[in-house]
Biotite code that builds the C-alpha atoms (Angstrom):
import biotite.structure as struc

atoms = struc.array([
    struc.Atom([19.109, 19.102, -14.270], chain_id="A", res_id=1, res_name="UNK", atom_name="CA", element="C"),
    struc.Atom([20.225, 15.663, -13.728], chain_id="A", res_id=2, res_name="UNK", atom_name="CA", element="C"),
    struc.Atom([21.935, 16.691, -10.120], chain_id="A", res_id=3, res_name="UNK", atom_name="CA", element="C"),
    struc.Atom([18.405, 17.899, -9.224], chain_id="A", res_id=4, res_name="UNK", atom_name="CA", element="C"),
    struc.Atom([16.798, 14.515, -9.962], chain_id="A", res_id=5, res_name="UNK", atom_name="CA", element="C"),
    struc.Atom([19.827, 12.731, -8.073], chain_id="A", res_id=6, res_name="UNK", atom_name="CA", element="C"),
    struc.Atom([19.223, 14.442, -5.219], chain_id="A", res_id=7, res_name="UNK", atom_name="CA", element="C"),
    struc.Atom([15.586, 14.226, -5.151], chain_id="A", res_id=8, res_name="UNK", atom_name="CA", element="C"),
    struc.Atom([16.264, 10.401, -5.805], chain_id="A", res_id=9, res_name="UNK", atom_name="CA", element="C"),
    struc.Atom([18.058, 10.333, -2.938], chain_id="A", res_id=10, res_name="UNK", atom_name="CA", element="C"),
    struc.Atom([16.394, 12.245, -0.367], chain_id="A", res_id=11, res_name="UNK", atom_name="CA", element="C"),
    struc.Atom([12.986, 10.094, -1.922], chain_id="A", res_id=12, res_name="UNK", atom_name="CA", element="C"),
    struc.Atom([14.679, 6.882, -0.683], chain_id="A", res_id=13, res_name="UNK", atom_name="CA", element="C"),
    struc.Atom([16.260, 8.739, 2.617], chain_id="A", res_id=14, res_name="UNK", atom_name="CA", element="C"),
    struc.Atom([12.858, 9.396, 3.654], chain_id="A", res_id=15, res_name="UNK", atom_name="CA", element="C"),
    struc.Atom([11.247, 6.632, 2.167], chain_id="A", res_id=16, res_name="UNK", atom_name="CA", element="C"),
    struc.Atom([13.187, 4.298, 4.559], chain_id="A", res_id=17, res_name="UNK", atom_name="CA", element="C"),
    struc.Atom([13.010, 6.555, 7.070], chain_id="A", res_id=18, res_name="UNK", atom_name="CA", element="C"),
    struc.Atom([9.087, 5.872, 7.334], chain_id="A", res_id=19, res_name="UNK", atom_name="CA", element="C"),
    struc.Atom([9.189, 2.145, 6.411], chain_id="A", res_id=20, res_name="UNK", atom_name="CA", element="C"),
    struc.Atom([11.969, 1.896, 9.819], chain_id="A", res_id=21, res_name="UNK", atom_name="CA", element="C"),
    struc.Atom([9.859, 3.787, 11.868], chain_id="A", res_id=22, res_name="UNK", atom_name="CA", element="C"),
    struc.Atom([6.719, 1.829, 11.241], chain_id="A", res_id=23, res_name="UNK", atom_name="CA", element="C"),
    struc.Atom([8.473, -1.609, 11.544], chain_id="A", res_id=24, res_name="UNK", atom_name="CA", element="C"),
    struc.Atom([10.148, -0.064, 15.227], chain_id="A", res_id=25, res_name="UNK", atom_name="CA", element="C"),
    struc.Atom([6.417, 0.872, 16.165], chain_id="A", res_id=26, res_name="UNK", atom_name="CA", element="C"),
    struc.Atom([5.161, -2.803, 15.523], chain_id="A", res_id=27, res_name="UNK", atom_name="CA", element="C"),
    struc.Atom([8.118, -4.439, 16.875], chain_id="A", res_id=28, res_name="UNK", atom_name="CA", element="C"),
    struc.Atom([8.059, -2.179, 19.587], chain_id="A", res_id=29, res_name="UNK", atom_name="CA", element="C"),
    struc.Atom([4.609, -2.171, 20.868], chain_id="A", res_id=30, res_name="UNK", atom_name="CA", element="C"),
    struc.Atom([5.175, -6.206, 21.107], chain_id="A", res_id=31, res_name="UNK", atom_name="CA", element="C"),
    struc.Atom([2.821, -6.966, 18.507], chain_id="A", res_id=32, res_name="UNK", atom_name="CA", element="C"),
    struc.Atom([5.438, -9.404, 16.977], chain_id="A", res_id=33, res_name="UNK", atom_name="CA", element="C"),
    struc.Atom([6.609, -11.406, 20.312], chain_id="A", res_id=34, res_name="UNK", atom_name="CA", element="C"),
    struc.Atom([2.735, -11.109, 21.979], chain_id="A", res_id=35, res_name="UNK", atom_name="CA", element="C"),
    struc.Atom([1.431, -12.878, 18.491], chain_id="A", res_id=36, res_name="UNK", atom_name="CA", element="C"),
    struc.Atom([4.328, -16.020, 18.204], chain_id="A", res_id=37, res_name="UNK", atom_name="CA", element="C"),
    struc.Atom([3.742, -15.970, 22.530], chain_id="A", res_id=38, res_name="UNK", atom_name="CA", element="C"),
    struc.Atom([-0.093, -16.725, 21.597], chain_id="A", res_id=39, res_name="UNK", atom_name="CA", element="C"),
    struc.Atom([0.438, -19.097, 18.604], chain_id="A", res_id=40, res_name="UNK", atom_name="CA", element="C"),
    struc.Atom([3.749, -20.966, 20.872], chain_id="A", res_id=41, res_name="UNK", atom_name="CA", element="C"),
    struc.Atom([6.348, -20.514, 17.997], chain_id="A", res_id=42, res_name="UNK", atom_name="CA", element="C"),
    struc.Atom([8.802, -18.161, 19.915], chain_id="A", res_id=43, res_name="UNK", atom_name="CA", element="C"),
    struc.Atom([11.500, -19.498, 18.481], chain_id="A", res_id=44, res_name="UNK", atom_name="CA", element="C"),
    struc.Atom([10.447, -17.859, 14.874], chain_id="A", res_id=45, res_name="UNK", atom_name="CA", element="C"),
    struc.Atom([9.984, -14.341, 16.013], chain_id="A", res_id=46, res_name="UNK", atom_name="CA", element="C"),
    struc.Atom([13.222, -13.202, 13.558], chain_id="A", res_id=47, res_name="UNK", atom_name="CA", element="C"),
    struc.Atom([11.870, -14.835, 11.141], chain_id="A", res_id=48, res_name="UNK", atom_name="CA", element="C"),
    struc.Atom([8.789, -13.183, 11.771], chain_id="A", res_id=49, res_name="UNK", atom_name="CA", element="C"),
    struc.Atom([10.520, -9.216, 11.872], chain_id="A", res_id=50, res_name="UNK", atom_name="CA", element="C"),
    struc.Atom([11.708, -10.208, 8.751], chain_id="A", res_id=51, res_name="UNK", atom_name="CA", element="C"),
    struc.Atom([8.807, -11.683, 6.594], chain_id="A", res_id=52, res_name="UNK", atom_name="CA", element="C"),
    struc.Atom([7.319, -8.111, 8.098], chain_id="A", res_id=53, res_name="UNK", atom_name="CA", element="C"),
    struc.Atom([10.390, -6.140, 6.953], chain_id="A", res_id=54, res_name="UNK", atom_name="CA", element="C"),
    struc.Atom([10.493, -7.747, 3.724], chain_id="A", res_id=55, res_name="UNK", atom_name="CA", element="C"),
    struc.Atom([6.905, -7.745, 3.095], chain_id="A", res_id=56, res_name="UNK", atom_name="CA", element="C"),
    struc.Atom([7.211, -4.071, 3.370], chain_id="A", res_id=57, res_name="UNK", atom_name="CA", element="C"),
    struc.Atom([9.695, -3.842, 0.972], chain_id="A", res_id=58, res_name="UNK", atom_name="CA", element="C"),
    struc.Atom([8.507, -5.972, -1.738], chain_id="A", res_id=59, res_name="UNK", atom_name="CA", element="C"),
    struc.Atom([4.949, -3.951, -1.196], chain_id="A", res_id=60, res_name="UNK", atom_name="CA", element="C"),
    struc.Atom([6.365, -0.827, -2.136], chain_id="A", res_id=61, res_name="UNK", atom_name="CA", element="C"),
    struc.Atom([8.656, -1.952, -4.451], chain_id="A", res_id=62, res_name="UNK", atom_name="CA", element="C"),
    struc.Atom([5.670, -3.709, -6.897], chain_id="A", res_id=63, res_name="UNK", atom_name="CA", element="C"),
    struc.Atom([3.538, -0.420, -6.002], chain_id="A", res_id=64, res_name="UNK", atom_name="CA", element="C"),
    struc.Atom([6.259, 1.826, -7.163], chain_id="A", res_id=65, res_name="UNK", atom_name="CA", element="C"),
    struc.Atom([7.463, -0.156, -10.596], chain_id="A", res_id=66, res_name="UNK", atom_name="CA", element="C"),
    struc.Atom([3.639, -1.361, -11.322], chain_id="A", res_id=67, res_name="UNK", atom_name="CA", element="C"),
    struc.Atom([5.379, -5.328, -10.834], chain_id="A", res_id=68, res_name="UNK", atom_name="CA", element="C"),
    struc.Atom([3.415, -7.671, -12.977], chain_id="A", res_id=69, res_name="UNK", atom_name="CA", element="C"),
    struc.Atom([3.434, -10.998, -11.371], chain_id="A", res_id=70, res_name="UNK", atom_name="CA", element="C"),
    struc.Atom([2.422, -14.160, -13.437], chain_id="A", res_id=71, res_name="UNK", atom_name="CA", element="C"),
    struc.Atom([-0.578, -15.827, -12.704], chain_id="A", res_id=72, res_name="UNK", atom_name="CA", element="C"),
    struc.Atom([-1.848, -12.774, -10.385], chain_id="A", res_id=73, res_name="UNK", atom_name="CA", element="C"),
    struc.Atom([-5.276, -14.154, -11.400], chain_id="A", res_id=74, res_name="UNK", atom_name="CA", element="C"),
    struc.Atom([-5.111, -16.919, -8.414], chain_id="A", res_id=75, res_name="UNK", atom_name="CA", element="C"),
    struc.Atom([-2.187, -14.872, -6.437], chain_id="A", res_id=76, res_name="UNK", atom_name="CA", element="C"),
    struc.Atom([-4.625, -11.666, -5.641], chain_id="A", res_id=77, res_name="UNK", atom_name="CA", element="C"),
    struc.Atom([-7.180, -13.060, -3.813], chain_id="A", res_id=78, res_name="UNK", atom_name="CA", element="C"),
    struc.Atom([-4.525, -15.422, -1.831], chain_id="A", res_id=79, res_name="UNK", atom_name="CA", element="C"),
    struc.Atom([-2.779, -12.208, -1.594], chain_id="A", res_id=80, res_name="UNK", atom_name="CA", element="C"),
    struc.Atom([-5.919, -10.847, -0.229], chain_id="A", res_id=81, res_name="UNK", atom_name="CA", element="C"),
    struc.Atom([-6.653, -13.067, 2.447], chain_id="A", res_id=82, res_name="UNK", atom_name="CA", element="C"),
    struc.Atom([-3.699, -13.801, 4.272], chain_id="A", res_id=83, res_name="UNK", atom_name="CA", element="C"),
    struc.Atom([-3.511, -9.365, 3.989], chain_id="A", res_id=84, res_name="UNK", atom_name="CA", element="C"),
    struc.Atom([-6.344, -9.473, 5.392], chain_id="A", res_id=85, res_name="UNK", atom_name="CA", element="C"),
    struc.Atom([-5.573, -12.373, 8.121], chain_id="A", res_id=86, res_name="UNK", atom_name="CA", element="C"),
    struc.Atom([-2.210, -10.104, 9.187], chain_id="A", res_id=87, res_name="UNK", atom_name="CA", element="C"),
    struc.Atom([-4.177, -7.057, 9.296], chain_id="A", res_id=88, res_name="UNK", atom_name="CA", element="C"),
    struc.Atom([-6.966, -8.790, 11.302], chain_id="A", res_id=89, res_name="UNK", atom_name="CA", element="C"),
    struc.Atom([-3.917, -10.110, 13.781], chain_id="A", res_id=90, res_name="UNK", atom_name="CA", element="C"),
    struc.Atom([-1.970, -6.885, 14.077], chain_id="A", res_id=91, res_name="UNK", atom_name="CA", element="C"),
    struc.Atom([-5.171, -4.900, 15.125], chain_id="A", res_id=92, res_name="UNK", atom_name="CA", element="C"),
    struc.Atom([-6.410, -7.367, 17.389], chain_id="A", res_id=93, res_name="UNK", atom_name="CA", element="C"),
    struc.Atom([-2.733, -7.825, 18.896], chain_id="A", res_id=94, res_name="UNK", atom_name="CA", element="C"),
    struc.Atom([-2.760, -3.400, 19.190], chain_id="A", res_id=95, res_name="UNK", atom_name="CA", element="C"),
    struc.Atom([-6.438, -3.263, 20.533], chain_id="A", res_id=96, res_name="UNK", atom_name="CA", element="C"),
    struc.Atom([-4.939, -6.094, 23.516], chain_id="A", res_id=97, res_name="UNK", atom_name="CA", element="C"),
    struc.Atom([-1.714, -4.242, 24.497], chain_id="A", res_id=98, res_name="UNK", atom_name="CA", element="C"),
    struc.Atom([-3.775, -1.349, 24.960], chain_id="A", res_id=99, res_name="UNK", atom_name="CA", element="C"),
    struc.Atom([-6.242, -2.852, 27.075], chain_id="A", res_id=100, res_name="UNK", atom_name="CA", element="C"),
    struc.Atom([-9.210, -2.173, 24.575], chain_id="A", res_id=101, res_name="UNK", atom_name="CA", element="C"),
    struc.Atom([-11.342, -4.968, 25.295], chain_id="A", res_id=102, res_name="UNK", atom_name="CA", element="C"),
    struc.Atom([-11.210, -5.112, 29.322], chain_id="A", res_id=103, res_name="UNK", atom_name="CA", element="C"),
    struc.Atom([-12.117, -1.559, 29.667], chain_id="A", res_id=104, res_name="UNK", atom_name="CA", element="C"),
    struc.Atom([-14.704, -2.070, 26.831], chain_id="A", res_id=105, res_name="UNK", atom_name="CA", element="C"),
    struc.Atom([-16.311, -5.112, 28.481], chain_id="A", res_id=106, res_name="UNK", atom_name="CA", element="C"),
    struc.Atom([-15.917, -3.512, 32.082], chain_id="A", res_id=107, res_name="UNK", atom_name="CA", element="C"),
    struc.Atom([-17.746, -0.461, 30.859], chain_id="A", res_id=108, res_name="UNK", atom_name="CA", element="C"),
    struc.Atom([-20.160, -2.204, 28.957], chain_id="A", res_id=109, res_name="UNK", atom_name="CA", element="C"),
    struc.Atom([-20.465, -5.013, 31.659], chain_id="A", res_id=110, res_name="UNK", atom_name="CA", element="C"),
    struc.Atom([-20.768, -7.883, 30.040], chain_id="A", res_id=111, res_name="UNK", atom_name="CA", element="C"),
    struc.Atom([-20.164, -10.843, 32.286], chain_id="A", res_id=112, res_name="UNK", atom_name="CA", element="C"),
    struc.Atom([-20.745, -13.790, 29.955], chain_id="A", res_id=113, res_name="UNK", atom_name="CA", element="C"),
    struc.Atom([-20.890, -14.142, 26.296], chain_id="A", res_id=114, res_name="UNK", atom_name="CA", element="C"),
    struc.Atom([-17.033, -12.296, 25.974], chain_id="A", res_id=115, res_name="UNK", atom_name="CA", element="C"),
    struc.Atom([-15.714, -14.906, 23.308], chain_id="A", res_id=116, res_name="UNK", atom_name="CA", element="C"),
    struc.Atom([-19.186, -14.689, 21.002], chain_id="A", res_id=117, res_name="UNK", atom_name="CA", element="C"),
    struc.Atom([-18.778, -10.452, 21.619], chain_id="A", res_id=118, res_name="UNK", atom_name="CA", element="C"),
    struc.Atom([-15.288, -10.351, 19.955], chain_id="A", res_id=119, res_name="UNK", atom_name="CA", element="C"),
    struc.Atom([-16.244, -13.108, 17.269], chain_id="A", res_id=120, res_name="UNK", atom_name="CA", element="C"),
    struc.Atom([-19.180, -10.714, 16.111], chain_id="A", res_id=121, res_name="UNK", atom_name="CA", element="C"),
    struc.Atom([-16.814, -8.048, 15.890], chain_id="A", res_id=122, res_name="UNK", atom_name="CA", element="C"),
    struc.Atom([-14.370, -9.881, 13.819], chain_id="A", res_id=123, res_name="UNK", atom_name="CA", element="C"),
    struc.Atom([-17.709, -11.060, 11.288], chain_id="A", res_id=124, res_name="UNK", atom_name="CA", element="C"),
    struc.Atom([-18.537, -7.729, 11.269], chain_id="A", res_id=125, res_name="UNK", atom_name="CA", element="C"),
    struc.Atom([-15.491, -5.956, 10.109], chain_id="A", res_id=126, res_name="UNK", atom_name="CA", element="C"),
    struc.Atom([-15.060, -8.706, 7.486], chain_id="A", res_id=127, res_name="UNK", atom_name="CA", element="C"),
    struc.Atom([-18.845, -8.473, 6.159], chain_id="A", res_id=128, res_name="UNK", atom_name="CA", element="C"),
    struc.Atom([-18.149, -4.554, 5.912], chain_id="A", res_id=129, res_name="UNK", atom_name="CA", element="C"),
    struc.Atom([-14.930, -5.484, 4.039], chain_id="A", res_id=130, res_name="UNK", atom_name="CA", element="C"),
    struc.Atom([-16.354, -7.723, 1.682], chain_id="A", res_id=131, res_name="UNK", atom_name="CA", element="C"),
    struc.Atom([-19.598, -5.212, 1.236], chain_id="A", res_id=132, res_name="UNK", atom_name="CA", element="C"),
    struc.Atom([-16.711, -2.461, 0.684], chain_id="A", res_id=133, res_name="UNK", atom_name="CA", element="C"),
    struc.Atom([-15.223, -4.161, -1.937], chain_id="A", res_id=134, res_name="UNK", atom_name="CA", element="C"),
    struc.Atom([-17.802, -6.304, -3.301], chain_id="A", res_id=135, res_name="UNK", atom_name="CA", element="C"),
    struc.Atom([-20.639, -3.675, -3.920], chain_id="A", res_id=136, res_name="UNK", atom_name="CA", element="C"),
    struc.Atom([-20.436, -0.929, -6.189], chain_id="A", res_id=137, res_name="UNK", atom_name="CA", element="C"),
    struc.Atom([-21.959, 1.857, -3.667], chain_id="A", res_id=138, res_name="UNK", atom_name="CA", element="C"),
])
């Protein structure tokens, strides 16, 4: 019985980092990492960067799995929140550029002025429909 539970411990893990890798490699791969320190001009972090990702992963799962209680998670969740939300916001905007979402959008839409107040309604709209998500009990 206990061999059973080893090796489904094992192949748990095996697979488990198997799925965290190949997410990381899609993010770091696509650029998403190098496009968003290129935009903000700190280059010279971009490890630092893969690893708060990396790391960030790790510790996610890790609290999910073990049910972590943290001290003072009063304050630390809705810190938590927003800079979750903040990399979230990032990482999809970063995706949506290297795939050339907004010029085809804006060429097939044709809008010719107005582009920075178009994207900025987008962003206040997907965090009005995150607060109403969370915020009202539907």
């Amino acid at each position: 019985m206990w061999i059973r539970q080893l090796l489904l411990g094992i192949l748990g893990l095996s697979f488990g980092i198997a799925a965290a890798g190949g997410l990381f490699a899609f993010i770091v791969g696509l650029g998403v990492v190098s496009d968003l320190a290129d935009r903000t001009q700190t280059a010279d972090h971009i490890l630092f960067y893969e690893d708060s990702i990396a790391m960030g992963g790790i510790l996610g799962n890790v609290f999910m799995l073990f049910h972590v209680s943290i001290p003072g998670g009063g304050w630390i969740v809705p810190v938590f929140g927003l800079l979750s939300g903040i990399f979230v916001g990032c990482w999809a905007m970063a995706l949506a550029e290297i795939l050339n979402l907004f010029p085809i959008l804006i060429r097939r839409v044709k809008i010719i002025k107005g582009i920075p107040w178009f994207i900025l309604a987008m962003a206040l709209g997907k965090g009005i429909g995150s607060c109403l998500f969370y915020f009202l009990k539907w």
